[in-house]
N, CA, C and O atoms as CSV, one atom per row, in Angstrom:
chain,resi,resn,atom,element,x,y,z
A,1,UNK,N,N,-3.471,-10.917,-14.486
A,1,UNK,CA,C,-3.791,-9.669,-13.839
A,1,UNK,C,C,-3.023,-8.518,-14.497
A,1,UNK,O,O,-3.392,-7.347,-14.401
A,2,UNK,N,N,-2.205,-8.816,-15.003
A,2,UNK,CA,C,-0.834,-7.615,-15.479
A,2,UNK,C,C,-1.469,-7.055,-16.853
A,2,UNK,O,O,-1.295,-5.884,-17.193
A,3,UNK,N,N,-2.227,-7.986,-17.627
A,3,UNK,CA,C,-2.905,-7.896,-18.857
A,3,UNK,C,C,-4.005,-7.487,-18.298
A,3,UNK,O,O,-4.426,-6.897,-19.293
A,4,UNK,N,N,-5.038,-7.273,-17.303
A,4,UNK,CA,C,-6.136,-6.744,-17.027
A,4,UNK,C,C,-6.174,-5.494,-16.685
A,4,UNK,O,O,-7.098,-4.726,-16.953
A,5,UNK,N,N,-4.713,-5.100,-15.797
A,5,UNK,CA,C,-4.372,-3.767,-15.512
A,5,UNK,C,C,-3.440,-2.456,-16.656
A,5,UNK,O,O,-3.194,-1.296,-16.326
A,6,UNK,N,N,-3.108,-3.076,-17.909
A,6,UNK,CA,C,-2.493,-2.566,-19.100
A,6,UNK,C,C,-3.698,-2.246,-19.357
A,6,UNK,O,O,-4.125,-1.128,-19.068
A,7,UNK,N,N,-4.564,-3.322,-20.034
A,7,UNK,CA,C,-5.769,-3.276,-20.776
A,7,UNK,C,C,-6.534,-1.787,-20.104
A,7,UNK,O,O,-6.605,-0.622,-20.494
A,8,UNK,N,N,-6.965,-2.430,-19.076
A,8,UNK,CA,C,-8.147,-1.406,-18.062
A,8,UNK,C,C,-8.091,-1.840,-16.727
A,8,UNK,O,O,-8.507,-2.946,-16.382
A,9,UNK,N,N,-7.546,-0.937,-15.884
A,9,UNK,CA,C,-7.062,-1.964,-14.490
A,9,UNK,C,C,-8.789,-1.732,-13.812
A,9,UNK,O,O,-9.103,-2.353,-12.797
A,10,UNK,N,N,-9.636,-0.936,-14.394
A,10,UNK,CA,C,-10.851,-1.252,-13.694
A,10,UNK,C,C,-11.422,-2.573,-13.688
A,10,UNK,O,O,-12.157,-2.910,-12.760
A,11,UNK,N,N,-11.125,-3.435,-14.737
A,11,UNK,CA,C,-11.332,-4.560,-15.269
A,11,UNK,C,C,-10.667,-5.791,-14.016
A,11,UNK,O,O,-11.383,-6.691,-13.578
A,12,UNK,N,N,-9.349,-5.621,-13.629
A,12,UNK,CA,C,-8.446,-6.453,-13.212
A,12,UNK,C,C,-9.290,-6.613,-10.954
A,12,UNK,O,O,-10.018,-5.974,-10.195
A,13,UNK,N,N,-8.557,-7.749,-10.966
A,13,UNK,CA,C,-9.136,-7.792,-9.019
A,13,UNK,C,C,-7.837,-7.283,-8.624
A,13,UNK,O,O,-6.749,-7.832,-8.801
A,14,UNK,N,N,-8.076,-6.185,-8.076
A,14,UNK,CA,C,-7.305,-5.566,-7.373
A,14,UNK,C,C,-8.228,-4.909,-5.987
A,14,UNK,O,O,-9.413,-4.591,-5.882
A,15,UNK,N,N,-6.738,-4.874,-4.736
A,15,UNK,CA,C,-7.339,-4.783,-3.488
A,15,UNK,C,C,-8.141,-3.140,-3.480
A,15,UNK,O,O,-7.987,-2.376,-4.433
A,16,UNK,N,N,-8.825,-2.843,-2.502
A,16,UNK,CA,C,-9.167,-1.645,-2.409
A,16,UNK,C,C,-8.405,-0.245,-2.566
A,16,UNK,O,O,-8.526,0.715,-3.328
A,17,UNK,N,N,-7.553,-0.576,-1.479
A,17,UNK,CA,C,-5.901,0.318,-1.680
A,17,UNK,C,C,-5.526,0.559,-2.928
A,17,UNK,O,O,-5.372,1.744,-3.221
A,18,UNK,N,N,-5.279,-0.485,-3.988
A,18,UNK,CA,C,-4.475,-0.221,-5.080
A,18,UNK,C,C,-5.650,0.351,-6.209
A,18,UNK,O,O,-5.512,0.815,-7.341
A,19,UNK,N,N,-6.716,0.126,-5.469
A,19,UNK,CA,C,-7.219,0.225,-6.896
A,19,UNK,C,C,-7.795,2.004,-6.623
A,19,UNK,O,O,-8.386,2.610,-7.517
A,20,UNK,N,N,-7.511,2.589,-5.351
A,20,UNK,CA,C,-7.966,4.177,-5.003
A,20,UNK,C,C,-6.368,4.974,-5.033
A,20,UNK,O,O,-6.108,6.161,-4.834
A,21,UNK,N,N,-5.476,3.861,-5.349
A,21,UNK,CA,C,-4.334,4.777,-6.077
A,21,UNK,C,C,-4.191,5.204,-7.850
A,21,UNK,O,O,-3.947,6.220,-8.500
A,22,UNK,N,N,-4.500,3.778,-8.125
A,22,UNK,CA,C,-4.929,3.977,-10.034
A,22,UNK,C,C,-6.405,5.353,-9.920
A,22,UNK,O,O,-6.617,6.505,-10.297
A,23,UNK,N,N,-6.898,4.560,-9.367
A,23,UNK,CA,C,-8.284,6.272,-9.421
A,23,UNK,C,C,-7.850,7.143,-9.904
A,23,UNK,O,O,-7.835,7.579,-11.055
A,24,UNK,N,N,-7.033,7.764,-7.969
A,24,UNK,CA,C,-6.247,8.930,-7.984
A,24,UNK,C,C,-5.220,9.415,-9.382
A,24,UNK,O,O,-5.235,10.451,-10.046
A,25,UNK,N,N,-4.632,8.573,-9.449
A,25,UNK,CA,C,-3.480,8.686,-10.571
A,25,UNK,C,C,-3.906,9.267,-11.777
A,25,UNK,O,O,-3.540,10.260,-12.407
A,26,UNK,N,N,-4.889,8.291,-11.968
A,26,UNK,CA,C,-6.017,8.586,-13.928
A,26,UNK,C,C,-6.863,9.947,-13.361
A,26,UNK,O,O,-7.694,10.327,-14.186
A,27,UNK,N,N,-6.827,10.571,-12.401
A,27,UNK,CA,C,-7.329,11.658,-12.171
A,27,UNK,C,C,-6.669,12.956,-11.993
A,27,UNK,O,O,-7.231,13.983,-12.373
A,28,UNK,N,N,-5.439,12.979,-11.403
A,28,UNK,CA,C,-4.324,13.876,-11.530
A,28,UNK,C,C,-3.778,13.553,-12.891
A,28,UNK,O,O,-3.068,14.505,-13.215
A,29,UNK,N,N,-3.785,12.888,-13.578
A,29,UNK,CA,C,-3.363,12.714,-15.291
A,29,UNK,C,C,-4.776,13.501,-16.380
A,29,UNK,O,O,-4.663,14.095,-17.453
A,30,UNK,N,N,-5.804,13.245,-15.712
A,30,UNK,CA,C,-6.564,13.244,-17.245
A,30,UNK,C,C,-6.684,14.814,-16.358
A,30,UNK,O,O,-6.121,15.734,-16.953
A,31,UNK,N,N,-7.269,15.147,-15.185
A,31,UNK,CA,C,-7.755,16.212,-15.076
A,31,UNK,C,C,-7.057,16.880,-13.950
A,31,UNK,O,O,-7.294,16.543,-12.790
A,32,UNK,N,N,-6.516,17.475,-14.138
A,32,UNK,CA,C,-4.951,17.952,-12.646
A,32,UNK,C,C,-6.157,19.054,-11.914
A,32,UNK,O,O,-6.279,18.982,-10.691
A,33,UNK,N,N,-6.850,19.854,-12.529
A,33,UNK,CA,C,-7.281,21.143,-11.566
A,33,UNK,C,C,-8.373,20.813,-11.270
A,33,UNK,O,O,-8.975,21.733,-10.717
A,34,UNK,N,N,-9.193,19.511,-11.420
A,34,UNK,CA,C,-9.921,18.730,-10.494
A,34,UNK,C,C,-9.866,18.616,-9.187
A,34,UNK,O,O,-10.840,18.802,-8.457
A,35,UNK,N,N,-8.195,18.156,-8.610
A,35,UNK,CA,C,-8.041,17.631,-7.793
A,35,UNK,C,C,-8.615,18.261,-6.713
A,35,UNK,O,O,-9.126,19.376,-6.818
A,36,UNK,N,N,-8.555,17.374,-5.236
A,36,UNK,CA,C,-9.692,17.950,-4.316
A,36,UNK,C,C,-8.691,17.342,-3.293
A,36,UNK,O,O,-7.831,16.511,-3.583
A,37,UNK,N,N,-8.975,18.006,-1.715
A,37,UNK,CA,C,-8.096,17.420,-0.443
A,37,UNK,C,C,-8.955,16.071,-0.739
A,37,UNK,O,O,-8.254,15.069,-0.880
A,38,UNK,N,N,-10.284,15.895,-0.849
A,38,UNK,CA,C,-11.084,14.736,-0.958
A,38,UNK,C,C,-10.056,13.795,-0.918
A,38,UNK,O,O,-9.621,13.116,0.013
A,39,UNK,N,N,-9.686,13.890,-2.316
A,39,UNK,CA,C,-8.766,13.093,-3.014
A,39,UNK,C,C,-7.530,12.304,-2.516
A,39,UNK,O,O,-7.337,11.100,-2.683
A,40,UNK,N,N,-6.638,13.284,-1.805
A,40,UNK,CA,C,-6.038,12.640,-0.852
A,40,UNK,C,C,-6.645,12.411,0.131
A,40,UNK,O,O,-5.964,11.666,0.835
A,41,UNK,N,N,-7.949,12.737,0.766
A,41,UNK,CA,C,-8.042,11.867,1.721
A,41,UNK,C,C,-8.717,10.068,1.829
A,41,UNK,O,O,-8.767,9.103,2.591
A,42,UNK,N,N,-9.185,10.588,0.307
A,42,UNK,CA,C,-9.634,9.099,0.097
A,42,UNK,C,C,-8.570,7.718,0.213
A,42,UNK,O,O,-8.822,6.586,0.625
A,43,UNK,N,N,-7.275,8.304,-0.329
A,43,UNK,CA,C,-5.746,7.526,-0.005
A,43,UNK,C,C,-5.910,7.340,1.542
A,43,UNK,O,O,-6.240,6.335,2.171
A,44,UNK,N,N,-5.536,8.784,2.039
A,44,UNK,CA,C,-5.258,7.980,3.394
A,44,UNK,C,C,-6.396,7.152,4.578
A,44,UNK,O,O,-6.314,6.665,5.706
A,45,UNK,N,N,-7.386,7.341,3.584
A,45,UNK,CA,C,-8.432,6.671,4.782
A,45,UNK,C,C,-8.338,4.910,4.342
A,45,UNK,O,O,-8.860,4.076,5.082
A,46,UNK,N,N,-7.317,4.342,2.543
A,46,UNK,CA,C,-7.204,3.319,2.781
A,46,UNK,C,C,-5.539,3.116,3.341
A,46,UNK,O,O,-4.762,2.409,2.700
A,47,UNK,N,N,-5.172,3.736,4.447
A,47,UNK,CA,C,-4.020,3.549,5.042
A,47,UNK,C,C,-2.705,4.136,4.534
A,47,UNK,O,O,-1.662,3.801,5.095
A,48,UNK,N,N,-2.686,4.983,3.517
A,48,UNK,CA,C,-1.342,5.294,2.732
A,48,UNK,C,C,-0.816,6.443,3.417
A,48,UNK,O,O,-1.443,7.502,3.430
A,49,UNK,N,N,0.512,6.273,4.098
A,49,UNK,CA,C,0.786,7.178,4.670
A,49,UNK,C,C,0.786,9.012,3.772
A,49,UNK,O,O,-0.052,9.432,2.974
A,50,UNK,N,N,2.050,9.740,4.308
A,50,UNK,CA,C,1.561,10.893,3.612
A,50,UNK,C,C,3.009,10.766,2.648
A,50,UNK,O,O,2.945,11.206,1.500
A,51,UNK,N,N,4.226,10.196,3.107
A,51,UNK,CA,C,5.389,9.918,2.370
A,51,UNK,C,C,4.707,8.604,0.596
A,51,UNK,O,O,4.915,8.770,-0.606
A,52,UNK,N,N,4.154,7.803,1.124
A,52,UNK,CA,C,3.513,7.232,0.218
A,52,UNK,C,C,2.628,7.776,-0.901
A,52,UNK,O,O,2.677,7.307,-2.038
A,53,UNK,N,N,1.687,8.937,-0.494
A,53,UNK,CA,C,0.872,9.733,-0.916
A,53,UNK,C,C,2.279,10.696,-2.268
A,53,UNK,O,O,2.331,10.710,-3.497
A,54,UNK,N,N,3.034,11.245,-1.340
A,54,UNK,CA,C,4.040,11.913,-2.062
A,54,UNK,C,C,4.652,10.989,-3.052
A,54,UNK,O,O,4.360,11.296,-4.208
A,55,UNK,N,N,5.311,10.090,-2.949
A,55,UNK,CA,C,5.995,8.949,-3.808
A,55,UNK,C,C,4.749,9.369,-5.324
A,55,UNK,O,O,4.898,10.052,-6.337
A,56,UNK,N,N,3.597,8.567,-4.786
A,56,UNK,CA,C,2.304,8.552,-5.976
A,56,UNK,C,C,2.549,9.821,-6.651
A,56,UNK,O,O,2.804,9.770,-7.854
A,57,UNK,N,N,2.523,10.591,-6.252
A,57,UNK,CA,C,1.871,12.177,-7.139
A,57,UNK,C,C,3.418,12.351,-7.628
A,57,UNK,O,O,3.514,12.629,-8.823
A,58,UNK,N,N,4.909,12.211,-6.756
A,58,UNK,CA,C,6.034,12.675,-7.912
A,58,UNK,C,C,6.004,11.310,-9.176
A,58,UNK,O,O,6.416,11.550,-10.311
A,59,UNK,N,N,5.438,9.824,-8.778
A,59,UNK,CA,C,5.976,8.999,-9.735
A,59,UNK,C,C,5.004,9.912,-11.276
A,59,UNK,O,O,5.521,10.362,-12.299
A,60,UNK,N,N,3.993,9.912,-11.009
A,60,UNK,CA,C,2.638,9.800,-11.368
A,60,UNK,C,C,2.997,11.139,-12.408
A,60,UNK,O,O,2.994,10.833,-13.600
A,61,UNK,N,N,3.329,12.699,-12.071
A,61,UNK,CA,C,4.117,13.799,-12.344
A,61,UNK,C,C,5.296,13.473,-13.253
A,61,UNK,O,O,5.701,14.162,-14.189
A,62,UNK,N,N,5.700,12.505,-12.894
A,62,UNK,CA,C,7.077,12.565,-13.600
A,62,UNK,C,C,7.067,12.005,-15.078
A,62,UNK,O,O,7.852,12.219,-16.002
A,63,UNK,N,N,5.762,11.103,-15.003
A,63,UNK,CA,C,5.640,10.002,-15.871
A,63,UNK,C,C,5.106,10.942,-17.573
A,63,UNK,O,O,5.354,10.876,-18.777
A,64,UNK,N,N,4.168,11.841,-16.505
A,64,UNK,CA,C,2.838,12.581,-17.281
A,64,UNK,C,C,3.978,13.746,-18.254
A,64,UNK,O,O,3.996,13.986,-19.461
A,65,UNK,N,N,4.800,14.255,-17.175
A,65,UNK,CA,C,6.135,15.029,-17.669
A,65,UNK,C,C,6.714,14.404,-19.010
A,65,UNK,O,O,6.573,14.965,-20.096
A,66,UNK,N,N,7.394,13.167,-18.841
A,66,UNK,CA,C,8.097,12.576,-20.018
A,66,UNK,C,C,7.183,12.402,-21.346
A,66,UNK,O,O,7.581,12.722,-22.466
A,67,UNK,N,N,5.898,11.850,-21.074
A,67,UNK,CA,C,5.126,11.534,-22.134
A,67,UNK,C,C,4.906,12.828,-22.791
A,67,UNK,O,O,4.766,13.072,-23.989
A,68,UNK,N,N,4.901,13.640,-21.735
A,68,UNK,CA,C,4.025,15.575,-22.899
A,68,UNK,C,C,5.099,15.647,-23.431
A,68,UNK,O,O,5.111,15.814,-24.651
A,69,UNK,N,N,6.226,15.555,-22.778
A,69,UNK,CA,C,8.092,16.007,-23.752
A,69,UNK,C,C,7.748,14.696,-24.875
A,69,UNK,O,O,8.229,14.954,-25.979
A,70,UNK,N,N,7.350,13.962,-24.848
A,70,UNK,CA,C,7.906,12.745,-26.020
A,70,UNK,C,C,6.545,13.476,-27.078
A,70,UNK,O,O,6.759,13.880,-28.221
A,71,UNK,N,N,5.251,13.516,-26.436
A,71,UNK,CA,C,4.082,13.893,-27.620
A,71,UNK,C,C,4.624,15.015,-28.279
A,71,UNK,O,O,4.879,14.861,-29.474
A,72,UNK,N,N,4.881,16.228,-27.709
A,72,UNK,CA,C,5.077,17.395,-27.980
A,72,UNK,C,C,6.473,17.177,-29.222
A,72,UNK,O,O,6.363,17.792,-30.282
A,73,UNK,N,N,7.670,16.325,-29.001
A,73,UNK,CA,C,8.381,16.370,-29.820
A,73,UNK,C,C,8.131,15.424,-31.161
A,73,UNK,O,O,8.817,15.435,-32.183
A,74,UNK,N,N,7.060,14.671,-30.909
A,74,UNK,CA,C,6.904,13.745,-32.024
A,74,UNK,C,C,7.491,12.360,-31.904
A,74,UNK,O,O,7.525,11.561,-32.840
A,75,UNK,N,N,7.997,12.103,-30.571
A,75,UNK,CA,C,8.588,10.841,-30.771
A,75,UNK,C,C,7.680,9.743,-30.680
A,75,UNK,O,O,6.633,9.891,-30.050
A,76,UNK,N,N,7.914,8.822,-31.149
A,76,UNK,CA,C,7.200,7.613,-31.667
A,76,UNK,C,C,7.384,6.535,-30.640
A,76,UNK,O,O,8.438,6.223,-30.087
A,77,UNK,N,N,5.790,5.840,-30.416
A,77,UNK,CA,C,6.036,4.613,-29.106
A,77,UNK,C,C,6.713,3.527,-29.581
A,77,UNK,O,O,6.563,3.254,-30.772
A,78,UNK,N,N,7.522,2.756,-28.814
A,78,UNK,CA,C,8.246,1.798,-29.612
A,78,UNK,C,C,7.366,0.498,-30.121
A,78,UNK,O,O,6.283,0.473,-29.536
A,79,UNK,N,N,7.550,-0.654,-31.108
A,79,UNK,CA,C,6.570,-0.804,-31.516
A,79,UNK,C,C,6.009,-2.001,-30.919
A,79,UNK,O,O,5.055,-2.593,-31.424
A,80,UNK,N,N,6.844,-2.530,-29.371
A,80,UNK,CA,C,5.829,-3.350,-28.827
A,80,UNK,C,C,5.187,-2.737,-27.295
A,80,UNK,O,O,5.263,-3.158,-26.141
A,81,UNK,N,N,4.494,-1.467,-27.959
A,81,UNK,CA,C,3.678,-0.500,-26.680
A,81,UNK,C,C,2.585,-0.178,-27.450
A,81,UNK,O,O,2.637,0.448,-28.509
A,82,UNK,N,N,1.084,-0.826,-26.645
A,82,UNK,CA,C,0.129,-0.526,-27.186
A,82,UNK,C,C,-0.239,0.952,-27.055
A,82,UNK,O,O,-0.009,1.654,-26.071
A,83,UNK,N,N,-0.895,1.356,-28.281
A,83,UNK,CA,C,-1.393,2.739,-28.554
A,83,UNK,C,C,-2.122,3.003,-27.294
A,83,UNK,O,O,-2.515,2.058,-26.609
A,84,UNK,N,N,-2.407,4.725,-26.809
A,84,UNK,CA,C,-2.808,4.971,-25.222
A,84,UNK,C,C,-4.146,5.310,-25.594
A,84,UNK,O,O,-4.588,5.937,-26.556
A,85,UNK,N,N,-4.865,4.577,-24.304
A,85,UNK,CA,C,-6.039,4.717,-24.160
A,85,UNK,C,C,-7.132,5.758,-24.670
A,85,UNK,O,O,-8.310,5.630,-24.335
């Protein structure tokens, strides 16, 4: 499963919940001024509170943060990290 969700977690069985957090996530990443209340409400209608909701969007933010600082400076992925999607 860990190799289905690297690869393409659309690919991998994952529960409903997890798999309308990856959504969300690849959607505040590829396209941020997309986002819609929709969006969070699609989270909380599969149960994610609103502290949970928050956790997602700072991990998710923080991640998107480091990678633009690493592209932007040129640093190089180390060499057992497959090239990004």
């Amino acid at each position: 499963m860990v190799e289905a969700i690297k690869t393409d977690y659309r690919t991998a069985e994952l529960d409903e919940a997890t798999r309308a957090v990856l959504d969300f996530v690849v959607k505040l990443t590829r396209t941020p001024g997309e986002m819609k209340p929709s969006d969070l409400d699609a989270l909380r209608q599969h149960g994610l509170s609103e502290l949970a909701i928050h956790d997602i969007v700072q991990v998710a933010a923080y991640f998107n943060y480091i990678n633009r600082i690493a592209d932007g400076l040129g640093v190089d992925l180390e060499p057992e990290m497959p090239p990004p999607l």
